[in-house]
Biotite code that builds the C-alpha atoms (Angstrom):
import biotite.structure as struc

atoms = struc.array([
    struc.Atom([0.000, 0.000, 0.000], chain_id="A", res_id=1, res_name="UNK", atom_name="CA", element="C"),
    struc.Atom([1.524, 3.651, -1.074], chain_id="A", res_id=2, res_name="UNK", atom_name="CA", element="C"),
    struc.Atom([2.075, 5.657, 1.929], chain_id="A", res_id=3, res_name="UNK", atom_name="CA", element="C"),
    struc.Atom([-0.143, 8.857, 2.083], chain_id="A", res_id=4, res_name="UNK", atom_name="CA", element="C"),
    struc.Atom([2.107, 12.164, 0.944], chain_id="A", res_id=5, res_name="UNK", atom_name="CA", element="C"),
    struc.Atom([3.313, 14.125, 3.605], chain_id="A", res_id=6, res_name="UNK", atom_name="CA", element="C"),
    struc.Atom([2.129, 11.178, 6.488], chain_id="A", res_id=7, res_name="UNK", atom_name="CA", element="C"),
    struc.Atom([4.053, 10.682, 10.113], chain_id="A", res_id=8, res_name="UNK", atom_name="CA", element="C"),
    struc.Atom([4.553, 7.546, 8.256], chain_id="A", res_id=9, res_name="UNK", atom_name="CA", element="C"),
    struc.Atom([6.163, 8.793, 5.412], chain_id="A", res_id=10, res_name="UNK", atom_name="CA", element="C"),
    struc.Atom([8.441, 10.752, 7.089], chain_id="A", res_id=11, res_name="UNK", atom_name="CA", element="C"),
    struc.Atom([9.579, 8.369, 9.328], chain_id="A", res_id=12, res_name="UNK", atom_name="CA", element="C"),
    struc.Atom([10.422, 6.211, 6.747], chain_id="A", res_id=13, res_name="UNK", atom_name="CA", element="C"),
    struc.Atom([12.176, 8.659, 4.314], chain_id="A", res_id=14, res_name="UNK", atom_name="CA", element="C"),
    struc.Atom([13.864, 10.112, 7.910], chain_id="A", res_id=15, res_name="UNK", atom_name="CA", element="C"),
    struc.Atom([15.093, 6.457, 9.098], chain_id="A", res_id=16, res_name="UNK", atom_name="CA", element="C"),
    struc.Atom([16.958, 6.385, 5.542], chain_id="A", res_id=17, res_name="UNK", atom_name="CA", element="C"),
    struc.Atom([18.670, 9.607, 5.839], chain_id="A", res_id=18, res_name="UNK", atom_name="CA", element="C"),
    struc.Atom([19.662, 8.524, 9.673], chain_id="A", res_id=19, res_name="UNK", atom_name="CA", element="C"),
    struc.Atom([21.103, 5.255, 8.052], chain_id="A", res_id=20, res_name="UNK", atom_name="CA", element="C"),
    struc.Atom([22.291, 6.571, 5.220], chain_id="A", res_id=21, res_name="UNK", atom_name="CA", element="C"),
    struc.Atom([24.439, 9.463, 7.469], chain_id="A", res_id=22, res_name="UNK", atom_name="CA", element="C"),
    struc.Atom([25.321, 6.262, 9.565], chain_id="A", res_id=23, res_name="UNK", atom_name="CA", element="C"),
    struc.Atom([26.862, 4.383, 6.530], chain_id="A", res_id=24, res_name="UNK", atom_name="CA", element="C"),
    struc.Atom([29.090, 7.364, 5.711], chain_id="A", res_id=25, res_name="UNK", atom_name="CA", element="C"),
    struc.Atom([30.155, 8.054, 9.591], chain_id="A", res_id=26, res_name="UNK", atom_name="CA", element="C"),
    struc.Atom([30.798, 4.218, 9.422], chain_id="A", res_id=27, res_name="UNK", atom_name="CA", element="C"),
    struc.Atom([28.756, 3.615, 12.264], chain_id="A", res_id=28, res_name="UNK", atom_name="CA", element="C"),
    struc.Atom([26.584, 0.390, 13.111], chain_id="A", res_id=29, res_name="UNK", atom_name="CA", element="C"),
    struc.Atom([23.331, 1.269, 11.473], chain_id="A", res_id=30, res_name="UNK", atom_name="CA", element="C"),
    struc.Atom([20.929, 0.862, 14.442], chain_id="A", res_id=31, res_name="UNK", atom_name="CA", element="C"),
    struc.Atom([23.135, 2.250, 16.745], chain_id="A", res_id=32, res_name="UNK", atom_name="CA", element="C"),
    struc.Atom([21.243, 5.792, 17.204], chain_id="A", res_id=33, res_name="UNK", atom_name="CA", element="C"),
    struc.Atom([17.325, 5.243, 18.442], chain_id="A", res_id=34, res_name="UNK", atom_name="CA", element="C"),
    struc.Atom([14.867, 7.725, 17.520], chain_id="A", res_id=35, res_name="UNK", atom_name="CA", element="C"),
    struc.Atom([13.081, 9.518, 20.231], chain_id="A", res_id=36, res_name="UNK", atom_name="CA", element="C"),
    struc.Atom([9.606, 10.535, 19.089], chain_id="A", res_id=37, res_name="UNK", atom_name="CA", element="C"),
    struc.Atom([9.183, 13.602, 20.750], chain_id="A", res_id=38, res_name="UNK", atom_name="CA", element="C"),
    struc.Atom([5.147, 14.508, 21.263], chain_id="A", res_id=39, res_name="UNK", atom_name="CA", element="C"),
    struc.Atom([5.274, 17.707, 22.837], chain_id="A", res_id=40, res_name="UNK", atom_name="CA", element="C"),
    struc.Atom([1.694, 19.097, 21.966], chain_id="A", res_id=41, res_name="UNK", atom_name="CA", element="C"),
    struc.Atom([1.235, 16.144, 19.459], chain_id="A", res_id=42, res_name="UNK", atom_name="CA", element="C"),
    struc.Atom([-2.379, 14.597, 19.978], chain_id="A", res_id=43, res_name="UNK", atom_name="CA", element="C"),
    struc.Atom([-2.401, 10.462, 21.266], chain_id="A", res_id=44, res_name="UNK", atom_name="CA", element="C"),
    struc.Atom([-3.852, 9.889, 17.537], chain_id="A", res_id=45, res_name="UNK", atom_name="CA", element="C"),
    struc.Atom([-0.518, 11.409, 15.997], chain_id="A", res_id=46, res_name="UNK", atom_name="CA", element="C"),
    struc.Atom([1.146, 9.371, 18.573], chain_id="A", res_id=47, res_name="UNK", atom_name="CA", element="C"),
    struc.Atom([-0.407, 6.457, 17.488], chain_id="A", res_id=48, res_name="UNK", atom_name="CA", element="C"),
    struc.Atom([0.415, 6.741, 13.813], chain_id="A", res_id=49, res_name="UNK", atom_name="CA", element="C"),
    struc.Atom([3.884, 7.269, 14.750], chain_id="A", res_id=50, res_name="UNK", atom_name="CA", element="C"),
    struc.Atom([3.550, 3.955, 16.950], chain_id="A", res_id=51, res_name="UNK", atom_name="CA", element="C"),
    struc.Atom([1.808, 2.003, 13.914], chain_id="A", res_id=52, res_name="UNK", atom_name="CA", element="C"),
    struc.Atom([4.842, 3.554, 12.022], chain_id="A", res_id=53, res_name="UNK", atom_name="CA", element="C"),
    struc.Atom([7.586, 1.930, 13.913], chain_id="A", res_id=54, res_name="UNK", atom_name="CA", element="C"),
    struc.Atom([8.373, 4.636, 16.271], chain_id="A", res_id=55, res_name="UNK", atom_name="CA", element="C"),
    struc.Atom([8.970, 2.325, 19.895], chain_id="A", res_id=56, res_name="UNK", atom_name="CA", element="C"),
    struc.Atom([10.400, 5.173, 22.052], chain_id="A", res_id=57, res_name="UNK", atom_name="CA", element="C"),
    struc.Atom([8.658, 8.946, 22.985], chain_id="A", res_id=58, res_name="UNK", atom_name="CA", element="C"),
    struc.Atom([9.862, 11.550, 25.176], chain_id="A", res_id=59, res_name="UNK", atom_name="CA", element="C"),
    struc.Atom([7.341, 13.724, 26.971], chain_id="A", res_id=60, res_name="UNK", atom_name="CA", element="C"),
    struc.Atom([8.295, 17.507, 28.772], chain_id="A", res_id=61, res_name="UNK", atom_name="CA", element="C"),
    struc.Atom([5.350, 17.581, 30.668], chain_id="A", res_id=62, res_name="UNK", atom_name="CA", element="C"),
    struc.Atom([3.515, 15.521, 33.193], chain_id="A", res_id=63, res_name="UNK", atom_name="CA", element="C"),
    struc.Atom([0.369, 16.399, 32.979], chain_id="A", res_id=64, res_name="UNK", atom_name="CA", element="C"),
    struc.Atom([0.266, 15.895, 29.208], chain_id="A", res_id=65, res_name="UNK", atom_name="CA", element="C"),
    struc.Atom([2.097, 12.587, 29.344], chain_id="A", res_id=66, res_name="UNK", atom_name="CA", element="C"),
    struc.Atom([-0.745, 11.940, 31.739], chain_id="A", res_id=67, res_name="UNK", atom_name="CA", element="C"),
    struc.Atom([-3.675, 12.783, 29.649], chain_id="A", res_id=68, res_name="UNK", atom_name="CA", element="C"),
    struc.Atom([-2.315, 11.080, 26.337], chain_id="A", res_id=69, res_name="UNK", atom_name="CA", element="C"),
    struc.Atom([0.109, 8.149, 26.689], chain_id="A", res_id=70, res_name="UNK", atom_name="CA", element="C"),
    struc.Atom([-1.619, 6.022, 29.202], chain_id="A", res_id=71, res_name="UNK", atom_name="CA", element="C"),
    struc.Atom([-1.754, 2.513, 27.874], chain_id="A", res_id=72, res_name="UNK", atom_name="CA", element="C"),
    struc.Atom([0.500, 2.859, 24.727], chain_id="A", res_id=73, res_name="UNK", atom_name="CA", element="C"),
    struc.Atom([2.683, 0.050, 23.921], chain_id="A", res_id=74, res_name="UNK", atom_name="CA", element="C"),
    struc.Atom([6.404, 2.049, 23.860], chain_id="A", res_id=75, res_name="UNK", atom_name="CA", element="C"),
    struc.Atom([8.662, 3.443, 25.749], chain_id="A", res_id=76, res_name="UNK", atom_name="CA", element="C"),
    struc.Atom([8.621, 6.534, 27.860], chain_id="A", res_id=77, res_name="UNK", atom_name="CA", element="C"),
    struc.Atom([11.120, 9.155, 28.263], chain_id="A", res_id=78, res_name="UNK", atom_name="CA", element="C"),
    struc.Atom([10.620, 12.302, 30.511], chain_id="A", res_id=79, res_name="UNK", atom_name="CA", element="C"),
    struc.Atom([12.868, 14.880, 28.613], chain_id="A", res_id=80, res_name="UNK", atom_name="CA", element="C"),
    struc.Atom([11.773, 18.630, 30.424], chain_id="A", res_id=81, res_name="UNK", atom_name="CA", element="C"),
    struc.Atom([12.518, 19.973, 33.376], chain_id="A", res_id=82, res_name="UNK", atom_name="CA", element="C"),
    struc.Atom([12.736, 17.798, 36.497], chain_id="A", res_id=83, res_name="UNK", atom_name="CA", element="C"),
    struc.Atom([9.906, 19.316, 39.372], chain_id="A", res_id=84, res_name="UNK", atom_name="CA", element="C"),
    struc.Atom([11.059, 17.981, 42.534], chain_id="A", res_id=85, res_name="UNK", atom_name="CA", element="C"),
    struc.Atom([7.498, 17.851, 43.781], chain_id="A", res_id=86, res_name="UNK", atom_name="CA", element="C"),
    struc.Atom([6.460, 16.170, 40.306], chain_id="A", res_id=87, res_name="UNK", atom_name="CA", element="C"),
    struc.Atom([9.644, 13.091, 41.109], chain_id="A", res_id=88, res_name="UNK", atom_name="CA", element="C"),
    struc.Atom([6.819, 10.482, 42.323], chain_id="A", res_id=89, res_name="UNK", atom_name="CA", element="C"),
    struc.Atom([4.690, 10.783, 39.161], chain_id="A", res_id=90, res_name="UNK", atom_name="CA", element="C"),
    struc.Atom([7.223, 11.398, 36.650], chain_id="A", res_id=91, res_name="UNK", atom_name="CA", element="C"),
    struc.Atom([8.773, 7.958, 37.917], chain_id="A", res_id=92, res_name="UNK", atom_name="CA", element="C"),
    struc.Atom([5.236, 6.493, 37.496], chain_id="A", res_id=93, res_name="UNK", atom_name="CA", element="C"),
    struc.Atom([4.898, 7.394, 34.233], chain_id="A", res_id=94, res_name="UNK", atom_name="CA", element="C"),
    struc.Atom([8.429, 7.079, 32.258], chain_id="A", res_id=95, res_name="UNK", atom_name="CA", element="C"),
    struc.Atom([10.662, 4.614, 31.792], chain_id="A", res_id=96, res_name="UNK", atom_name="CA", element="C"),
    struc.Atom([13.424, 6.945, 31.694], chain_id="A", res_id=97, res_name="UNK", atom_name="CA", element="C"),
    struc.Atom([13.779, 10.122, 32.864], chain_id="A", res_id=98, res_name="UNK", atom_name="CA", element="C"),
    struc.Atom([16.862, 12.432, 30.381], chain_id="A", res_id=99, res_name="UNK", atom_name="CA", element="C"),
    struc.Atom([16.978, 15.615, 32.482], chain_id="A", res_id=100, res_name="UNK", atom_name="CA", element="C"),
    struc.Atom([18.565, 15.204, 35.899], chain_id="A", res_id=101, res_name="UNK", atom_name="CA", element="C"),
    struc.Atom([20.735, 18.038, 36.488], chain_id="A", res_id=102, res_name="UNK", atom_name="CA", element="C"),
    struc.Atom([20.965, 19.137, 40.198], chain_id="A", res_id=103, res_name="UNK", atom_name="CA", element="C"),
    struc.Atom([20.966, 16.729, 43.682], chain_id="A", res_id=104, res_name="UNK", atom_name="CA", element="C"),
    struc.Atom([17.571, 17.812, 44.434], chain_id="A", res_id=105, res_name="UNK", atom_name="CA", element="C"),
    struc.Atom([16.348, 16.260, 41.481], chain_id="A", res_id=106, res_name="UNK", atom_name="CA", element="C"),
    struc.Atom([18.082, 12.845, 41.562], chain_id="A", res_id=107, res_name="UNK", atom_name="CA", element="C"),
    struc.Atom([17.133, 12.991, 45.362], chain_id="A", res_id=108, res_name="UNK", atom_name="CA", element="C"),
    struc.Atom([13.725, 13.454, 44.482], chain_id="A", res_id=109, res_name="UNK", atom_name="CA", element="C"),
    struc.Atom([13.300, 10.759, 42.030], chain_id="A", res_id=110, res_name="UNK", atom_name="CA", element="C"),
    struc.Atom([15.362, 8.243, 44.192], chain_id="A", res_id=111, res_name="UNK", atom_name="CA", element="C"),
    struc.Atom([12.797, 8.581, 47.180], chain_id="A", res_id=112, res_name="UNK", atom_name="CA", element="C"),
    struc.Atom([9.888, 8.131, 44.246], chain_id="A", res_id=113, res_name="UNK", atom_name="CA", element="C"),
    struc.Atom([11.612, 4.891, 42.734], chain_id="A", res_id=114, res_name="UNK", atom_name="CA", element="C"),
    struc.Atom([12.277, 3.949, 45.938], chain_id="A", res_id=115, res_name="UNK", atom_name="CA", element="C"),
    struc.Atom([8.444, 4.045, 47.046], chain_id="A", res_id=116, res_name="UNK", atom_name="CA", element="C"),
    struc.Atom([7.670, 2.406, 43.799], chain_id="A", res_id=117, res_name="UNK", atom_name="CA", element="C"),
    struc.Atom([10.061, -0.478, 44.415], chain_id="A", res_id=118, res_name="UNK", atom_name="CA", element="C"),
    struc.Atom([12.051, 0.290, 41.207], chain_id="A", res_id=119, res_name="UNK", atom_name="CA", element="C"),
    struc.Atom([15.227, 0.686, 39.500], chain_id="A", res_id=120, res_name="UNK", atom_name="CA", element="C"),
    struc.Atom([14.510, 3.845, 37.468], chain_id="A", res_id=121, res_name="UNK", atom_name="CA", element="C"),
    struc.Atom([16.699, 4.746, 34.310], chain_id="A", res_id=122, res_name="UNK", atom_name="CA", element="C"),
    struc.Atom([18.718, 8.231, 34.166], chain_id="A", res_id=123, res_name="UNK", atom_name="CA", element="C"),
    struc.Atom([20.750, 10.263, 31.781], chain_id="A", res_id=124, res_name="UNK", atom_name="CA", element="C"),
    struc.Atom([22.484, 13.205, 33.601], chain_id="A", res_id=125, res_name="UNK", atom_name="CA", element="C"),
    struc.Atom([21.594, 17.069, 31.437], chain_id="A", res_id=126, res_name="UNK", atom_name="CA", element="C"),
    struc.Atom([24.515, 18.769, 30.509], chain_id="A", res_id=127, res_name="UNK", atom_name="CA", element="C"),
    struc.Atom([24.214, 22.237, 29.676], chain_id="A", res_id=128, res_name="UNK", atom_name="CA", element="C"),
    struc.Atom([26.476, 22.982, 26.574], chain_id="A", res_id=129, res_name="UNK", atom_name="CA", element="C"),
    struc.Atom([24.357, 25.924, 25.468], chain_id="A", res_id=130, res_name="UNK", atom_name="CA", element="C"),
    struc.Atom([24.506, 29.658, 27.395], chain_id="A", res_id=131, res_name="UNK", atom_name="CA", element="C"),
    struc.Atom([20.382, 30.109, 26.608], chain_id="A", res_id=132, res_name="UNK", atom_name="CA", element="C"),
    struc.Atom([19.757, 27.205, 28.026], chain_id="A", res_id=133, res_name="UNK", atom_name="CA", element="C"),
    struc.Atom([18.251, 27.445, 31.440], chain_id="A", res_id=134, res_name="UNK", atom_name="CA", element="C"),
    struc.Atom([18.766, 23.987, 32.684], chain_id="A", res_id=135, res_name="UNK", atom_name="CA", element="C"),
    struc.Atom([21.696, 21.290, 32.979], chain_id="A", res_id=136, res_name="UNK", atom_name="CA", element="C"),
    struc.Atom([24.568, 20.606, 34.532], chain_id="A", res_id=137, res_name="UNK", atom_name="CA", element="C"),
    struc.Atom([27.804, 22.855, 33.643], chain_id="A", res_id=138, res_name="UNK", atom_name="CA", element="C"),
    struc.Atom([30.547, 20.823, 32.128], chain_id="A", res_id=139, res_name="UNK", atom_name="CA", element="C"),
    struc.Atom([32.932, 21.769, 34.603], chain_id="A", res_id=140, res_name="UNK", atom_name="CA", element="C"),
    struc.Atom([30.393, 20.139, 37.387], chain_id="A", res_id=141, res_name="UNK", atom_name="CA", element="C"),
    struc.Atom([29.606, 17.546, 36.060], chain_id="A", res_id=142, res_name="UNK", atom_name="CA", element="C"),
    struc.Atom([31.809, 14.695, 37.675], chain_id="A", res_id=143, res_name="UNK", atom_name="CA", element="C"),
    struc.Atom([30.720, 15.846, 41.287], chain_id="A", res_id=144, res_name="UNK", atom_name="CA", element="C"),
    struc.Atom([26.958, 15.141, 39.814], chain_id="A", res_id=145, res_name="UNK", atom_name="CA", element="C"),
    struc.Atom([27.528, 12.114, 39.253], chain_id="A", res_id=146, res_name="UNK", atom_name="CA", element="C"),
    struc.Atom([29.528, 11.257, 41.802], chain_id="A", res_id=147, res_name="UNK", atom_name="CA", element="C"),
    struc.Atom([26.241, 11.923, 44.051], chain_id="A", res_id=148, res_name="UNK", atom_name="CA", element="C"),
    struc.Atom([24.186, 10.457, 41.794], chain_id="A", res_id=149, res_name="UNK", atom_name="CA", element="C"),
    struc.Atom([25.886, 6.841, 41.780], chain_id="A", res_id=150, res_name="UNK", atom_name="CA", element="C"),
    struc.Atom([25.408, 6.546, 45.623], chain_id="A", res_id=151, res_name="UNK", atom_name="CA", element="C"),
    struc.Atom([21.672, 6.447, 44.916], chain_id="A", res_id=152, res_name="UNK", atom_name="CA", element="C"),
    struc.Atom([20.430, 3.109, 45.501], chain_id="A", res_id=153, res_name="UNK", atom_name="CA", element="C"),
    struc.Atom([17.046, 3.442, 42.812], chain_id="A", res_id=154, res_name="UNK", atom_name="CA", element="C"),
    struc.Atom([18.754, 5.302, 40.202], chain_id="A", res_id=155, res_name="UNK", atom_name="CA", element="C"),
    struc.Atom([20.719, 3.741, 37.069], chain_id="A", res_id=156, res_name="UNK", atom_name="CA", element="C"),
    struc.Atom([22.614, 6.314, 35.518], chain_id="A", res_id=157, res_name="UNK", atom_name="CA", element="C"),
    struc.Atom([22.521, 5.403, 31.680], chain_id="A", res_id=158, res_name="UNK", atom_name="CA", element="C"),
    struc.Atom([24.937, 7.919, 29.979], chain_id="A", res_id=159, res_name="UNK", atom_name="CA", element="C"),
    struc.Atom([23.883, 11.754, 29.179], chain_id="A", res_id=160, res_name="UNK", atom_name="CA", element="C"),
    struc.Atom([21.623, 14.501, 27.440], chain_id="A", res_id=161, res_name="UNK", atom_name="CA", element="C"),
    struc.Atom([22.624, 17.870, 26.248], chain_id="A", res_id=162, res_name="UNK", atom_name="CA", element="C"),
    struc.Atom([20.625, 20.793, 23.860], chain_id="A", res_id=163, res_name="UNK", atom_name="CA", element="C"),
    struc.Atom([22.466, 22.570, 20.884], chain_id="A", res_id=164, res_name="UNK", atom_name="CA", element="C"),
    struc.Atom([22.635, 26.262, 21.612], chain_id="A", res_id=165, res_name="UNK", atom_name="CA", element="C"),
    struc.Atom([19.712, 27.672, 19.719], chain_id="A", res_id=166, res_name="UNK", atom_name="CA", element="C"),
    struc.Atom([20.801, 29.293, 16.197], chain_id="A", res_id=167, res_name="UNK", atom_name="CA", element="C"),
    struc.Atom([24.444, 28.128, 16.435], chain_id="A", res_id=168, res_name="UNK", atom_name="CA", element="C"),
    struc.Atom([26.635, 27.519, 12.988], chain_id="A", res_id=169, res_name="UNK", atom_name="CA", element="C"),
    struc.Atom([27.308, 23.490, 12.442], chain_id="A", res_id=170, res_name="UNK", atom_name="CA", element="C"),
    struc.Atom([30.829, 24.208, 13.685], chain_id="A", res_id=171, res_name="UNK", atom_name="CA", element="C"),
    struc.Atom([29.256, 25.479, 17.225], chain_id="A", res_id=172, res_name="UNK", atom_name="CA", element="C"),
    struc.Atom([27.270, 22.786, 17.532], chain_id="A", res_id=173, res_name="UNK", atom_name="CA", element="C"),
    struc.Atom([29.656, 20.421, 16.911], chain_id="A", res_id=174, res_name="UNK", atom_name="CA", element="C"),
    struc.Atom([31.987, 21.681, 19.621], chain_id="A", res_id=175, res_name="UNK", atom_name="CA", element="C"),
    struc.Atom([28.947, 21.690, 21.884], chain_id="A", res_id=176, res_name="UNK", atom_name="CA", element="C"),
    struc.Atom([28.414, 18.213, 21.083], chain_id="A", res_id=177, res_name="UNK", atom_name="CA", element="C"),
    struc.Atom([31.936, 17.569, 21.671], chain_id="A", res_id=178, res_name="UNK", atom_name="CA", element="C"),
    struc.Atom([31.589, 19.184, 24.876], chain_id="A", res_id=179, res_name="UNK", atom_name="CA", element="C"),
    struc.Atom([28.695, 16.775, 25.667], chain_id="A", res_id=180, res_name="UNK", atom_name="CA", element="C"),
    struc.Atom([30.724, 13.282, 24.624], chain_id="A", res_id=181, res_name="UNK", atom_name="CA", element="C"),
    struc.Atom([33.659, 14.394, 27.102], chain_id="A", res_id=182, res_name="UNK", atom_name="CA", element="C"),
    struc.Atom([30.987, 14.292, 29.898], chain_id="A", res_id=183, res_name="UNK", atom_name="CA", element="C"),
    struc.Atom([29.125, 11.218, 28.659], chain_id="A", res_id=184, res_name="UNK", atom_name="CA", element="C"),
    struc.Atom([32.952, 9.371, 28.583], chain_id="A", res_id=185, res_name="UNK", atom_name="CA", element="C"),
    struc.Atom([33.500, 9.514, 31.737], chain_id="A", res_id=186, res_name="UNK", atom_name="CA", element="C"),
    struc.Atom([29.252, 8.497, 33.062], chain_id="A", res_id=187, res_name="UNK", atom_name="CA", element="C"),
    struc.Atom([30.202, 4.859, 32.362], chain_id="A", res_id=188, res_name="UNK", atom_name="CA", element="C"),
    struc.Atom([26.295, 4.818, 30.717], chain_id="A", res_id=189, res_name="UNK", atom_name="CA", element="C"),
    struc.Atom([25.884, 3.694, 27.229], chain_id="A", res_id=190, res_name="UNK", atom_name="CA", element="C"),
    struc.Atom([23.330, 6.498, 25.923], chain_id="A", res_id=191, res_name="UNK", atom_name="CA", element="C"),
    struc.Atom([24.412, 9.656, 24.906], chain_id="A", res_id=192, res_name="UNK", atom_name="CA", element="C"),
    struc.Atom([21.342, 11.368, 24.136], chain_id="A", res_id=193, res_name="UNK", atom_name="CA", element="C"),
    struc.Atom([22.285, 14.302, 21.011], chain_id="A", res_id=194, res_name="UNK", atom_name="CA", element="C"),
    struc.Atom([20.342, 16.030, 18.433], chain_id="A", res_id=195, res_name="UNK", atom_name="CA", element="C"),
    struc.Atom([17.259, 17.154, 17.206], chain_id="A", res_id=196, res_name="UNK", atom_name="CA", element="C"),
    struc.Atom([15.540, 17.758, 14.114], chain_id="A", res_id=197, res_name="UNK", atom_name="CA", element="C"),
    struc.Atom([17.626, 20.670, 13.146], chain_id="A", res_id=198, res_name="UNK", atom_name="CA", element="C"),
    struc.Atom([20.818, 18.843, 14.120], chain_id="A", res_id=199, res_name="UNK", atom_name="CA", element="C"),
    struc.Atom([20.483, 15.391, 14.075], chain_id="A", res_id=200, res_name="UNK", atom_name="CA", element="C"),
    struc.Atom([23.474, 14.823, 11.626], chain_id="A", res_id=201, res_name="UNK", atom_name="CA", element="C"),
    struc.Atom([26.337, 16.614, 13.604], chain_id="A", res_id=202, res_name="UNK", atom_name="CA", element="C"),
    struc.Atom([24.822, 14.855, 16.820], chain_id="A", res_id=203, res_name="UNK", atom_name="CA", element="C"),
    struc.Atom([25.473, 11.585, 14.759], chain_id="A", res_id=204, res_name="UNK", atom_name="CA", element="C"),
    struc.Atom([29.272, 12.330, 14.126], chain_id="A", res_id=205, res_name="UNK", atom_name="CA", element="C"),
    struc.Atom([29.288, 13.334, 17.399], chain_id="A", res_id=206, res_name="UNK", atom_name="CA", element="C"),
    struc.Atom([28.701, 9.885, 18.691], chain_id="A", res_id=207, res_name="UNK", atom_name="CA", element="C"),
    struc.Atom([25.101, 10.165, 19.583], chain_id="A", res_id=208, res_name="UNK", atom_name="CA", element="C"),
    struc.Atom([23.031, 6.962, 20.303], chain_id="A", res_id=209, res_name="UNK", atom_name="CA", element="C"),
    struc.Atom([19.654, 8.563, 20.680], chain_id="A", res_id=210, res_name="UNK", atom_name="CA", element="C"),
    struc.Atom([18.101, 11.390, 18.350], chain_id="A", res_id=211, res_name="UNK", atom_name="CA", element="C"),
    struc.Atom([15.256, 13.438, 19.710], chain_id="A", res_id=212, res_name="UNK", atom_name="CA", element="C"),
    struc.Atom([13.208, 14.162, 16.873], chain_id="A", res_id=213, res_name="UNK", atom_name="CA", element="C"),
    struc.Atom([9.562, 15.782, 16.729], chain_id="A", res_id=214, res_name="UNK", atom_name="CA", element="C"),
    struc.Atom([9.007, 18.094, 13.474], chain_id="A", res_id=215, res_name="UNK", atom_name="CA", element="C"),
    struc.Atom([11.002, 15.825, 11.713], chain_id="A", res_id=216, res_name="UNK", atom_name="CA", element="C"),
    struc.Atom([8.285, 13.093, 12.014], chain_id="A", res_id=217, res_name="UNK", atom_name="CA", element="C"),
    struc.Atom([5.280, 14.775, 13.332], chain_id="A", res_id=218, res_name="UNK", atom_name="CA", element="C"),
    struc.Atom([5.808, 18.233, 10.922], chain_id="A", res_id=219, res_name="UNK", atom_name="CA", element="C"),
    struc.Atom([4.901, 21.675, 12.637], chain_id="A", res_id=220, res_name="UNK", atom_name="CA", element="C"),
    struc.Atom([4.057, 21.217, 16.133], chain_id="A", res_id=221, res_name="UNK", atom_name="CA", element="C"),
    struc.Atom([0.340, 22.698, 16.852], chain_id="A", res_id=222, res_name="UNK", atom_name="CA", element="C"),
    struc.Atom([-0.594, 25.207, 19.165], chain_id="A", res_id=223, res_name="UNK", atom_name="CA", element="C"),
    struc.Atom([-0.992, 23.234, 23.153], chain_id="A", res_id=224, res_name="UNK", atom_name="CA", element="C"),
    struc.Atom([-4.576, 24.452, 22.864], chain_id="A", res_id=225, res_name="UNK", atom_name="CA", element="C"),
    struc.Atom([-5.196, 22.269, 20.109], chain_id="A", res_id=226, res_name="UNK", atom_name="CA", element="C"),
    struc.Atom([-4.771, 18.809, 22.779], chain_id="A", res_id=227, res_name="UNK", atom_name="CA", element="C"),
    struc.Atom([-6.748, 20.920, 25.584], chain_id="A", res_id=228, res_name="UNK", atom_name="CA", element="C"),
    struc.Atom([-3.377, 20.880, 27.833], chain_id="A", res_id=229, res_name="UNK", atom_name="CA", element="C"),
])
């Protein structure tokens, strides 16, 4: 059956080419960078499609819309905003994984939550490569991070996640990503969490293993009203 023009479909198709054909020329495994589906204001029927499409991993910024729209869907869960400290117990209920620990609190946080839950809960440290982003870890404070981290008996610390500064030239990003990798070297983890749909290629010859992609398979995000968030 011909896909339908312009589908989530479609594009995830034509966008898992380009991702293996970028892999082929990095000489890199192909399969060795996930995608991330990321919903963020994306309605569960979108969701679905991208499901039906192949996509088995999402990432979610908010709880409450995680809440209201990927209850019972057969993939995996990634919390990838900002980490509430009094959101920890339901953001470990939810997700599978949660990218964005960047401070004690945090970690402390969702260690009492996994611990109340009886669980092992997945983590990738936030490492702030970017000077407009708000959140993350500095570089330079990074090791004591997770150093703290690691003595936390419900939290698995899986590698690292960092954002390209906003409007940067391919050579910034690059050395942002590079900035990134040093940090996720030294985690131990196996996931270093790089690149979005504007950047998903440098992230790639950075090293990334997981691509956090929304436009690129869902097109133009619509306005929150348009889910009722």
């Amino acid at each position: 059956m011909m896909l339908e023009r312009g589908s989530i479909a479609d594009r995830y198709a034509s966008l898992r080419e380009e991702i293996d054909a970028a892999m082929r020329s990095l000489g890199r495994s192909l399969g060795a960078a996930r995608v991330v589906a990321v919903t963020k204001f994306q309605p569960r029927d979108a969701i679905v499609e991208a499901i039906a499409a192949g996509v088995a991993s999402v990432g979610e910024n908010y709880v409450k819309e995680a809440e209201g729209k990927l209850a019972g869907l057969p993939v995996r869960k990634h919390f990838i905003g900002h980490v509430q400290t009094n959101k920890a117990r339901r953001i470990a209920q939810l997700f599978d994984v949660v990218e964005s620990v960047d401070r004690v609190e945090a970690a402390r946080a969702l260690e009492r939550a996994a611990a109340a839950l009886g669980r092992a809960l997945p983590v990738l440290l936030q490492v702030n490569i970017s000077p407009s982003e708000r959140f993350g870890v500095t570089p330079d404070r990074f090791d004591a991070l997770l150093d703290e981290v690691r003595t936390l008996e419900h939290l698995r610390v899986e590698g690292v996640m960092a954002i390209a500064p906003i409007a940067a030239t391919r050579e910034e990003t690059s050395r942002a990503f590079e900035w990134a990798r040093a940090c996720f070297e030294r985690s131990g983890g196996d996931v270093l969490s790089l690149g979005m749909s504007g950047d998903w290629r440098e992230a790639l010859a950075a090293g990334s293993t997981e691509l956090r992609l929304g436009t690129a398979i869902f097109g133009p995000r619509p306005a929150k009203e348009a889910i009722g968030r």
